[in-house]
N, C-alpha and C positions, 0 to 999 in steps of 0.2 A: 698958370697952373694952380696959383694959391690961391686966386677967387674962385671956384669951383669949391673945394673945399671949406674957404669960408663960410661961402651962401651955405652948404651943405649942414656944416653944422650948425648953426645959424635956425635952420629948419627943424634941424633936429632936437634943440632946444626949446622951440617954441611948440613942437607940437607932443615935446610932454608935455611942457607947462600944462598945455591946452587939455591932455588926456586929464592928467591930474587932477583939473579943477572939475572935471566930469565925474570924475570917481566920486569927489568931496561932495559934489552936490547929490550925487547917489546916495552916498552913506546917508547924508541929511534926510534926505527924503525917506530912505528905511527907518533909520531912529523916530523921526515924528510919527513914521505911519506904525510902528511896530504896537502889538498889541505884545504886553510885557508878560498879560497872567497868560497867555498861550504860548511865548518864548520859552519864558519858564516853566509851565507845563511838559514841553518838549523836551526840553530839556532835562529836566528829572525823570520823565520816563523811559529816554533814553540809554538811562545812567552816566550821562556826565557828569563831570563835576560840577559846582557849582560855579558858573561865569558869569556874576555880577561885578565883577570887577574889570573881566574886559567889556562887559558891554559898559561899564560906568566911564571904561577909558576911552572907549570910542563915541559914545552916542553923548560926554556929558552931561548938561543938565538937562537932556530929552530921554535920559532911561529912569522909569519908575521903579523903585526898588522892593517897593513894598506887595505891588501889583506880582513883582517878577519873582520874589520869595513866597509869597501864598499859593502860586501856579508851580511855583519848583517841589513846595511840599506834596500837591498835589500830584503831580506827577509822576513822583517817589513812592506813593500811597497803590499807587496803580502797574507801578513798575512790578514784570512778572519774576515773583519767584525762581532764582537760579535753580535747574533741576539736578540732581547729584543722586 
């Protein structure tokens, strides 16, 4: 009755692992493929805050910062007037 469960969890260890490292390789592949001044673009026009810091935390040294703050001004520039 206890090897059933072993094997079980067993599986069930290995196939996060296995999710996991699919995630990781995903993110990698957004970070490098990410265009930073249309991130940030987006971003500013959407009025968010400003999230150079989690993308700095997730993408490392594959986020361009300087790309991703000239696209966030931008963005902000174009952001529509609250109407009131």
């Amino acid at each position: 009755m206890r090897t059933p469960t072993v094997i079980a969890a067993i599986l069930l260890v290995a196939g996060c692992e296995s999710m996991s490292q699919k995630v990781d390789a995903s993110r990698q592949d957004r970070c490098e493929r990410a265009d930073w001044a249309l991130v940030g673009e987006r971003d500013g026009a959407s009025g968010s805050p400003l999230l150079a810091d989690r993308y700095q935390y997730i993408c490392g040294e594959m986020f361009k910062a300087e790309p991703y703050q000239a696209g966030f001004q931008k963005g902000r520039m174009r952001k529509p007037a609250p109407s009131g």
